[in-house]
C-alpha positions as CSV (number, residue, x, y, z in Angstrom):
1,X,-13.5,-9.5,17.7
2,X,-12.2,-7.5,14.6
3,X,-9.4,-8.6,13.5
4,X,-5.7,-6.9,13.1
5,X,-5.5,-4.5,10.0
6,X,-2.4,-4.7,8.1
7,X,-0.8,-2.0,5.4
8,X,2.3,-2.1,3.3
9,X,4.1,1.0,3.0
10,X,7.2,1.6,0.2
11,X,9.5,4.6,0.0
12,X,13.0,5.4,0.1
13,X,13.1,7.8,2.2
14,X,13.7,7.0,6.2
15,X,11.7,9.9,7.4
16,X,8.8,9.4,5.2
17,X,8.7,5.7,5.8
18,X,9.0,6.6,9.7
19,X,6.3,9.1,9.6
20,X,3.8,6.9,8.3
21,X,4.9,3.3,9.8
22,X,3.8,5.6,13.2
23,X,0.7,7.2,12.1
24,X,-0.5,3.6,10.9
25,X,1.0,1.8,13.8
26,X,-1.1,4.4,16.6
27,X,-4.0,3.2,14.2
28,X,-3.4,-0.1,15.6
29,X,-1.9,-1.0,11.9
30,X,0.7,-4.2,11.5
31,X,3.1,-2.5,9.1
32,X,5.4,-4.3,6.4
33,X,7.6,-1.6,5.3
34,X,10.1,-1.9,1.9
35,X,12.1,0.3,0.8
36,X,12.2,-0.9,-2.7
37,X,9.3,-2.5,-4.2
38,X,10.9,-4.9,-5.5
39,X,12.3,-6.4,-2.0
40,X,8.7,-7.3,-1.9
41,X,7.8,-10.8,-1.7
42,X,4.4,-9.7,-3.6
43,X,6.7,-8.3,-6.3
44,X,7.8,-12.2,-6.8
45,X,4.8,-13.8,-7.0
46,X,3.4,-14.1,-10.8
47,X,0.0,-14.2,-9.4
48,X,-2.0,-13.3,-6.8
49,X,-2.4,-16.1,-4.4
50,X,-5.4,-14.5,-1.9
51,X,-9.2,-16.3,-2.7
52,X,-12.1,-14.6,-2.4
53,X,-12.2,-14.4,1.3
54,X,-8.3,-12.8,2.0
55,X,-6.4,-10.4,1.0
56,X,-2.9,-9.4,1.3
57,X,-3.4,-6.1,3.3
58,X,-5.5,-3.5,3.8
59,X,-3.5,-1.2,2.8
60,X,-0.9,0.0,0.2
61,X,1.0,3.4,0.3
62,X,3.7,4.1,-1.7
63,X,6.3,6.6,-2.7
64,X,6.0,7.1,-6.6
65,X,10.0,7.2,-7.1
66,X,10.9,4.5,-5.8
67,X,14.3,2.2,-6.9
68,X,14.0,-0.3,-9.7
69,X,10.0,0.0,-10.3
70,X,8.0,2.7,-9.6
71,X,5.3,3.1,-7.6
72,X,3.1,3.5,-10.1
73,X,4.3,0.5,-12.0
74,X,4.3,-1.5,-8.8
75,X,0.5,-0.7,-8.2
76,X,0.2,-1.9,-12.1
77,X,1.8,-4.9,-11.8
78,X,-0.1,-6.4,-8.9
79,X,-3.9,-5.3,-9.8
80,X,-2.7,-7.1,-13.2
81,X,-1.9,-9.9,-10.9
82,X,-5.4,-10.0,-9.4
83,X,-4.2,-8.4,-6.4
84,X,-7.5,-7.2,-4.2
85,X,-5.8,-4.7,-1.7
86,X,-9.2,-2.5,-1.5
87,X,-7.1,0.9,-0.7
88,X,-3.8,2.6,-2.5
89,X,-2.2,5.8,-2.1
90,X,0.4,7.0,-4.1
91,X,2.6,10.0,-2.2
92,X,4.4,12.4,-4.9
93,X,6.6,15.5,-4.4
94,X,6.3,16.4,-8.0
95,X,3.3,15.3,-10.0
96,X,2.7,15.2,-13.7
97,X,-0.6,15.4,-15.3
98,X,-0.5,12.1,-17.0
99,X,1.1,10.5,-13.3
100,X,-1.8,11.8,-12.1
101,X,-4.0,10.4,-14.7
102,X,-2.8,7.1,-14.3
103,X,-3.2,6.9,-10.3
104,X,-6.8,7.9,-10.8
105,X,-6.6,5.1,-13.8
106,X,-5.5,2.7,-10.8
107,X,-7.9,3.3,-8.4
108,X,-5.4,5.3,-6.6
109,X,-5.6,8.4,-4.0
110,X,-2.8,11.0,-4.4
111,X,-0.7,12.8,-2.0
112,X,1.4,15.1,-2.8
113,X,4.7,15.7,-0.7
114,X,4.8,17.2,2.0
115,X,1.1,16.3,2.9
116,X,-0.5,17.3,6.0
117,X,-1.1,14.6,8.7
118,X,-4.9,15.1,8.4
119,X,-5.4,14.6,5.3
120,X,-3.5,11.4,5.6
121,X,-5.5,10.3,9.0
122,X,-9.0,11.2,7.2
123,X,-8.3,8.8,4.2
124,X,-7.1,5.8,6.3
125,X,-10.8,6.9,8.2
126,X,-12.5,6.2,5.2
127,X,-10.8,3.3,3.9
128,X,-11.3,1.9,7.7
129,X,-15.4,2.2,7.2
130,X,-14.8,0.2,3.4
131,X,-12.8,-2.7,4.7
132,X,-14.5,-6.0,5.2
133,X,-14.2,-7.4,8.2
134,X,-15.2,-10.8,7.0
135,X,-12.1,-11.0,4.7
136,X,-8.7,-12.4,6.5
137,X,-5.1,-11.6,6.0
138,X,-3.6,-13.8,4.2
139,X,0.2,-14.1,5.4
140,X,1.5,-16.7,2.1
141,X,3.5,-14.0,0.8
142,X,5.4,-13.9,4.2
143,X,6.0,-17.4,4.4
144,X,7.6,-16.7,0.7
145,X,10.5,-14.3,2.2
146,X,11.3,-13.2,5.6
147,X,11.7,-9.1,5.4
């Protein structure tokens, strides 16, 4: 049996959030949503608290202007923790160069706002065929703070 795939998804912006809590959900997706990264129990953590054989989600996508950290920064922050979240997409409406430079520096695919459904549905395809199926969710961070 393959076991429930889980993603995180931060932005500000209702409609946004909306849109893509119900693309991931019709995936068959459980969904944390946050509207600020740093309402994040993940955020809180000093380290990463998944072994080698969990992770926290599948999953990341974030807004890059988000309140208090941005995306960018929040992405930063948790690979510096050790975080192993194998896929992260940062969503833009205005992209710099060097923004751009560091998501590819992170490991991170782009989108740039508004983005077409498709393109969105193809890369959660592909990260789909890369995630391992031996690896559980780990749900400590949950147990931390109740969204």
């Amino acid at each position: 049996m393959q076991r429930q795939l889980r993603a995180i998804v931060f932005d500000d912006n209702e409609s946004i959030r909306n849109l893509v809590k119900r693309v991931l959900e019709g995936r068959g997706y459980e969904v944390l949503i946050y509207t600020d990264p740093t309402e994040c129990p993940l955020q809180q953590s000093h380290e990463c608290q998944c072994d080698e054989t969990h992770v926290c989600s599948d999953i990341v996508i974030s807004d890059i202007d988000m309140p208090n950290v941005s995306g960018l920064e929040y992405v930063g922050q948790q690979l510096n923790k050790g975080c192993k979240v194998p896929n992260i997409a940062i969503m833009s409406g205005l992209w710099s160069e060097s923004m751009l430079e560091q998501a590819k520096a992170l490991g991170c695919k782009t989108f740039e706002k508004p983005f077409a459904l498709g393109a969105l549905t193809e890369w959660l395809k592909e990260c789909e065929s890369r995630i391992d199926p031996d690896k559980s969710l780990s749900d400590w961070f949950l147990r931390t703070k109740q969204q």
